[in-house]
C-alpha positions as a printed NumPy array, in Angstrom:
array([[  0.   ,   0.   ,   0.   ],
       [  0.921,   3.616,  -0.65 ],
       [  0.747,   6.412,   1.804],
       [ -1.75 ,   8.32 ,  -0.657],
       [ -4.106,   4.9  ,  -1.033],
       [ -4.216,   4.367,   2.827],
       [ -7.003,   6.542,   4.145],
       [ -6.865,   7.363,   7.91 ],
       [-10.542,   8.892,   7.671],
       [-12.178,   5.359,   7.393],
       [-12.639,   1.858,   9.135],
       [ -9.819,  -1.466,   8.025],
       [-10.331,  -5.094,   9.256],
       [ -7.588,  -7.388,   8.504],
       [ -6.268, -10.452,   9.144],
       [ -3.105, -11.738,   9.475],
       [ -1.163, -15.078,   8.73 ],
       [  2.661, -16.278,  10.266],
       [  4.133, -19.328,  11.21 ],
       [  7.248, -20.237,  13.083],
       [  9.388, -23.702,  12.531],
       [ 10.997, -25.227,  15.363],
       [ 10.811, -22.218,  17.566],
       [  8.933, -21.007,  20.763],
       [  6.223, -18.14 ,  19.079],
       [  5.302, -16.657,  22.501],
       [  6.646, -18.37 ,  25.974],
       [  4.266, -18.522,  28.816],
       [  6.203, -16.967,  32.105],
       [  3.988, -19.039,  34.48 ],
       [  4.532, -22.258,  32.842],
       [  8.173, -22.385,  32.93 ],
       [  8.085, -20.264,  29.205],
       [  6.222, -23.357,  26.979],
       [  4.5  , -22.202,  24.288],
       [  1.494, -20.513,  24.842],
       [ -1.621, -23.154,  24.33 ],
       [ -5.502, -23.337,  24.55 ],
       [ -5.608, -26.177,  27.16 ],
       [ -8.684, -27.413,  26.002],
       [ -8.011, -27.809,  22.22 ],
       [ -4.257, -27.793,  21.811],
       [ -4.281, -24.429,  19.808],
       [ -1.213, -22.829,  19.917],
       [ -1.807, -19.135,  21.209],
       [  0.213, -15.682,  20.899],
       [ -0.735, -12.864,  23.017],
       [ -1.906,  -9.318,  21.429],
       [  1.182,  -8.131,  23.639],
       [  3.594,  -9.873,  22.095],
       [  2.31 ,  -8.638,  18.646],
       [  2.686,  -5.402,  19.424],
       [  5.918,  -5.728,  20.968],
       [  7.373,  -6.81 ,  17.514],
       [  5.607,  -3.795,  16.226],
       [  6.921,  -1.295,  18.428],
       [ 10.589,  -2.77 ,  17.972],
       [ 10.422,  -2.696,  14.062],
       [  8.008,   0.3  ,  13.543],
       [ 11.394,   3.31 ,  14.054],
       [ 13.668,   0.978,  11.651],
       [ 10.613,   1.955,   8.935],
       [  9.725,   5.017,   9.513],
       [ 13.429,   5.814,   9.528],
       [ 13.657,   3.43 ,   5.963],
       [ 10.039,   5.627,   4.793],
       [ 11.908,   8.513,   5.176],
       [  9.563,   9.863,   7.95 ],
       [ 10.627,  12.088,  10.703],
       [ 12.114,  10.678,  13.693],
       [ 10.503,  12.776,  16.125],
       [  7.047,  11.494,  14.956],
       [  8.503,   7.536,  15.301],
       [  9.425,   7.354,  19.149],
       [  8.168,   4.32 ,  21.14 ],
       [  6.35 ,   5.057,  24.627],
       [  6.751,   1.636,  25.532],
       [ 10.478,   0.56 ,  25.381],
       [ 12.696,  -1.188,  26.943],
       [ 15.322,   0.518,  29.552],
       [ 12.765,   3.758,  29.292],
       [ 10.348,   4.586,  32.713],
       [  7.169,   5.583,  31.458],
       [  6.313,   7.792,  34.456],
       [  9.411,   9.842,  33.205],
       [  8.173,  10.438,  29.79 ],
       [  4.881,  11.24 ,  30.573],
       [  6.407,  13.721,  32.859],
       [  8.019,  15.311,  29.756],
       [  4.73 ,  15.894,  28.515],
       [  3.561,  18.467,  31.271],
       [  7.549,  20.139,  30.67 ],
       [  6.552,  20.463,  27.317],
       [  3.309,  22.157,  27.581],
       [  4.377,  24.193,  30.085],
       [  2.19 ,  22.336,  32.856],
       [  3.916,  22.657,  36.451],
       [  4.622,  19.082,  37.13 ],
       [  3.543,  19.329,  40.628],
       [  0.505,  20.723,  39.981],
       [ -2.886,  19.036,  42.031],
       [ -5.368,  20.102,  39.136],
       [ -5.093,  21.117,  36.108],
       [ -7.346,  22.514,  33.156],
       [ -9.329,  20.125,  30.536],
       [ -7.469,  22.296,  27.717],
       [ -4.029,  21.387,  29.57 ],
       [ -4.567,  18.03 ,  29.715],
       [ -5.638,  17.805,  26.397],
       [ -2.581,  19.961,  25.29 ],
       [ -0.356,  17.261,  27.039],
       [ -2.019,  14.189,  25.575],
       [ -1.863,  15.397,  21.98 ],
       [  1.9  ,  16.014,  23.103],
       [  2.222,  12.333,  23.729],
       [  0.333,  11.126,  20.493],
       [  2.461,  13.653,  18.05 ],
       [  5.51 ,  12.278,  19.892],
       [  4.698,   8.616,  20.515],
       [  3.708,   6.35 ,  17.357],
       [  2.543,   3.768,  19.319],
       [  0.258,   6.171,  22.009],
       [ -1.1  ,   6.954,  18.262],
       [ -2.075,   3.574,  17.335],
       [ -2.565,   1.987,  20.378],
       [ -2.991,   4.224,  23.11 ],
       [ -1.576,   4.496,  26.407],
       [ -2.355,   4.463,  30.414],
       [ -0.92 ,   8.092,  31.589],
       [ -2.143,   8.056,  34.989],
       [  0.87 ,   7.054,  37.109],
       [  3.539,   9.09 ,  38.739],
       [  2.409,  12.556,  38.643],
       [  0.436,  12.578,  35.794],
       [ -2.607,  11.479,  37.467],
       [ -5.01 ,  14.025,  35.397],
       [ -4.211,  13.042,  32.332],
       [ -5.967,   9.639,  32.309],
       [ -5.609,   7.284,  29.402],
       [ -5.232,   7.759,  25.845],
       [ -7.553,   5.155,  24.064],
       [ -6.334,   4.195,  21.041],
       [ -7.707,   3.151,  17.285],
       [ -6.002,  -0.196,  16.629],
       [ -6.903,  -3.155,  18.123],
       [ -5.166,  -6.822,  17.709],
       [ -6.579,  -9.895,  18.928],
       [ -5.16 , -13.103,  20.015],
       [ -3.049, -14.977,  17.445],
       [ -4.389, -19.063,  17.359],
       [ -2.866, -21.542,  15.074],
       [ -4.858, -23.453,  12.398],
       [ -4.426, -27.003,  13.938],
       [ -3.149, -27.987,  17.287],
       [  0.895, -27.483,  18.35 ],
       [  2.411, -29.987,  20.352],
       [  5.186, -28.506,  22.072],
       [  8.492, -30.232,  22.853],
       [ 11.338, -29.664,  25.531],
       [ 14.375, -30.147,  24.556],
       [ 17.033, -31.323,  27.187],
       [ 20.522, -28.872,  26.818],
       [ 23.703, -28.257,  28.262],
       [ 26.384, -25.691,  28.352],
       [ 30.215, -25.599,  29.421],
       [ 29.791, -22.581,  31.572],
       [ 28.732, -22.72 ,  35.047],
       [ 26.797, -20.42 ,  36.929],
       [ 29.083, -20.097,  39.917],
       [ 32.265, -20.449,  40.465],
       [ 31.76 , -22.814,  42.744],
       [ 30.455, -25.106,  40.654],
       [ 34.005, -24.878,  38.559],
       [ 35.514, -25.642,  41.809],
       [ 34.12 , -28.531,  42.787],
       [ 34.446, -30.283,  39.27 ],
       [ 31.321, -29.129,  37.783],
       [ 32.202, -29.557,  33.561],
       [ 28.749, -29.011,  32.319],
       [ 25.164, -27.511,  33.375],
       [ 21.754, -28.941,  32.506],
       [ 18.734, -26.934,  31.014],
       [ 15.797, -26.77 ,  28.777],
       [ 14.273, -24.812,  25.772],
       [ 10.723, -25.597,  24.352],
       [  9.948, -25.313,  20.287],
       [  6.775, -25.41 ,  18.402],
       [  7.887, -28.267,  15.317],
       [  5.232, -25.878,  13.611],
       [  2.156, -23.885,  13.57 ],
       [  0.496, -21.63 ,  11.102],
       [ -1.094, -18.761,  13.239],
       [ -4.006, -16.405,  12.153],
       [ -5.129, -13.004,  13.99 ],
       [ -6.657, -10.157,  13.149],
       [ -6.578,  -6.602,  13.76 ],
       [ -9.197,  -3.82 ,  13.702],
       [ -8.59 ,   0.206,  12.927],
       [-11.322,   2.537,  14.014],
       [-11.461,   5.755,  12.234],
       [-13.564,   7.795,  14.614],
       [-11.06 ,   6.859,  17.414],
       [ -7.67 ,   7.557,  14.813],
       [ -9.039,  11.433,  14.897],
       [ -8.463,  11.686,  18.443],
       [ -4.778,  10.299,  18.492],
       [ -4.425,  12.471,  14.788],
       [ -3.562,   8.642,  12.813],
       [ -2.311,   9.721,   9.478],
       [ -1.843,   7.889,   5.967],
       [  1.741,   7.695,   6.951],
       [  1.231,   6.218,   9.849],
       [ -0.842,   3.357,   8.398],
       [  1.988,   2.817,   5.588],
       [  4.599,   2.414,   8.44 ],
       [  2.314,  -0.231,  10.486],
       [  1.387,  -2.158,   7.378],
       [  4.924,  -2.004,   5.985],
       [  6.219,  -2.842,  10.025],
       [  4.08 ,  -6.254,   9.763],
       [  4.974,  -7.248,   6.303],
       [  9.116,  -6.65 ,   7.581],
       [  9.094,  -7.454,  11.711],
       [  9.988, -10.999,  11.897],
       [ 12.798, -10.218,   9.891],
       [ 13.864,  -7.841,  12.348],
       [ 13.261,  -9.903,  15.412],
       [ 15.073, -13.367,  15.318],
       [ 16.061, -15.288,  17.727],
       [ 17.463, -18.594,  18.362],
       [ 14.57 , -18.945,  20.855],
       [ 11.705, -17.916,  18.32 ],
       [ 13.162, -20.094,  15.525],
       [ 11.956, -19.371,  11.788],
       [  9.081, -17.104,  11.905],
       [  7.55 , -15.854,   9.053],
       [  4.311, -13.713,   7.348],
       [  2.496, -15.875,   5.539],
       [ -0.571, -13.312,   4.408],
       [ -2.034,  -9.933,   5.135],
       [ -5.275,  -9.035,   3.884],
       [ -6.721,  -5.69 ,   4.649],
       [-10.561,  -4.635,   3.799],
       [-10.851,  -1.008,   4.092],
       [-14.598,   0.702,   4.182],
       [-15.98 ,   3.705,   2.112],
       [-16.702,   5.903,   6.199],
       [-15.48 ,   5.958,   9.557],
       [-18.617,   3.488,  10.56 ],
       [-18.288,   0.712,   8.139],
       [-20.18 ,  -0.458,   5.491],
       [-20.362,  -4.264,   6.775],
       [-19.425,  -6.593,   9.829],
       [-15.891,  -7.249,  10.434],
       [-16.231, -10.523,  10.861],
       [-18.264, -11.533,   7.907],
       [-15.566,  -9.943,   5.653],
       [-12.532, -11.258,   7.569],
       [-14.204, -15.125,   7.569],
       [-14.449, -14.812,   3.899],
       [-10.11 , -15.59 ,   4.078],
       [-10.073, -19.14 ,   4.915],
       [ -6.816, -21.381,   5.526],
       [ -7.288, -25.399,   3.579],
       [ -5.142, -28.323,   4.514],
       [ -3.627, -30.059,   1.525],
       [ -5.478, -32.842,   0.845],
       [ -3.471, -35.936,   1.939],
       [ -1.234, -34.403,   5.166],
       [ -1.945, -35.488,   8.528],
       [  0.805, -33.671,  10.437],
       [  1.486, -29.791,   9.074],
       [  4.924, -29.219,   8.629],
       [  5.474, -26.573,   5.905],
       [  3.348, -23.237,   4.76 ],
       [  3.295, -25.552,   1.879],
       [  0.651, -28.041,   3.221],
       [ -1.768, -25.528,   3.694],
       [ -3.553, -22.716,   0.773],
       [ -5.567, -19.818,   1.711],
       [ -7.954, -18.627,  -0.012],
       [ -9.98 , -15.336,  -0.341],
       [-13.882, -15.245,  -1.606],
       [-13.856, -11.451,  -2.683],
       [-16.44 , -11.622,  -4.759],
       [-19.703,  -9.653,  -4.514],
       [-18.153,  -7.5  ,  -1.303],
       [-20.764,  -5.398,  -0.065],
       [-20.899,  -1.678,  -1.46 ],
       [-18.48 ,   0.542,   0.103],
       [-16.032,  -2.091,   0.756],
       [-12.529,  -2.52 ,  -0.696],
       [-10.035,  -5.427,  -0.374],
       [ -6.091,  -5.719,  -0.622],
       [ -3.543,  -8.619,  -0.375],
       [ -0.447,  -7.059,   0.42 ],
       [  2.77 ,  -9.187,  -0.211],
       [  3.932, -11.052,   2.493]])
């Protein structure tokens, strides 16, 4: 997509496709970091958290690429980076004391559109600004929304027994100690699907722009490129399929356009283990009035 065919003004559904090979998509912190499951089914699950962490690594490296101005592309939420200290920088900007008990609606709504000109991802996804001493400015709620990522068919993750030659302590080393036992969980594979939602009417509060679209839609087609690890494995886009709408409302129901992208198995494989034994398809025809559709390279 090009910045002048992405228009800010109106409602996009899309849906997205990846799949990772021999890699761990989205460790679970309470369960020792296995791969994030659905219990019940065996569905292999990636949070709308980690998403957007990919995002908001990858999303400076292209609007730097684009061409875009830097001081539009920071990240709120970044690593090494308190947020309570640059939401401060908001008040310092706009010329709000920073110890101030009250302050006016039109300050607090001259600090928030601080934050969103500043902040690319308080622009698309919005931010919590109530903590520290920014109390009054509330939360910014923003226009983009992902859901949870679920694979096609059921994962079965494995744990892998490992060792390394360097000890922990030195005591270890001391008392003979040549080796140290651990353990690092993979998906074989899984072909995930999730899907994302942009609400115009919300975008003109945050000020979303065409440009702003281009960078997120160029971000997904580029960030698992940009964010490989040994732990992830091969992760890859495997489809991105955008329906835009002719208003800010919408001229149909998300989820009857977004169902019309369906993923087949390849007749004759039991177990998945390539993009190659499944084929998506897209029924496009007849879209109701109003609505567009684009498959943008993956």
């Amino acid at each position: 997509m090009k910045p002048e065919t992405i228009d800010p003004r109106v409602r996009h559904d899309a849906v997205m496709f990846f799949d990772v090979i021999d890699g761990n998509p989205n460790g679970d912190p309470d369960g020792g970091n296995r791969p994030r499951v659905d219990e019940a089914t065996g569905h292999g699950l990636v949070t709308d958290v980690a998403i957007k962490r990919k995002i908001r690594d990858t999303i400076g490296l292209t609007a730097e690429h684009l061409g875009y101005p830097a001081d539009r592309y920071q990240v709120f939420v970044e690593a090494g980076h308190a947020l309570n200290t640059r939401t401060a920088e908001s008040y310092t900007a706009t010329g709000i004391e920073l110890k101030a008990r009250k302050i006016t609606t039109e300050q607090a709504e001259a600090a928030r559109q601080w934050m969103s000109n500043r902040y690319v991802d308080v622009r698309l996804f919005g931010a919590v600004l109530s903590t520290g001493d920014t109390k009054a400015l509330g939360q910014i709620r923003g226009p983009l929304q992902f859901g949870m990522a679920r694979s096609i068919d059921p994962v079965l993750p494995v744990s892998h027994a490992i060792t390394r030659v360097t000890q922990t302590k030195q005591d270890d080393i001391d008392q003979g100690q040549r080796t140290e036992m651990g353990s690092k969980w993979t998906v074989p594979y899984g072909l995930y699907r999730v899907q994302f939602h942009y609400s115009a009417a919300l975008a003109t509060k945050t000020a979303v722009t065409s440009e702003d679209l281009t960078a997120l839609y160029r971000t997904l087609q580029v960030m698992f490129d940009h964010d490989r690890t040994a732990t992830r494995g091969i992760m890859t886009l495997r489809g991105l399929y955008v329906f835009s709408h002719a208003d800010a409302f919408g001229n149909a129901a998300a989820q009857t356009l977004l169902e019309r992208v369906q993923v087949e198995p390849v007749t004759g494989v039991d177990t998945p283990r390539a993009f190659t034994d499944y084929k998506i398809t897209e029924d496009v025809s007849e879209l109701p009035a109003g609505v567009t559709f684009e498959a943008l390279p993956s």
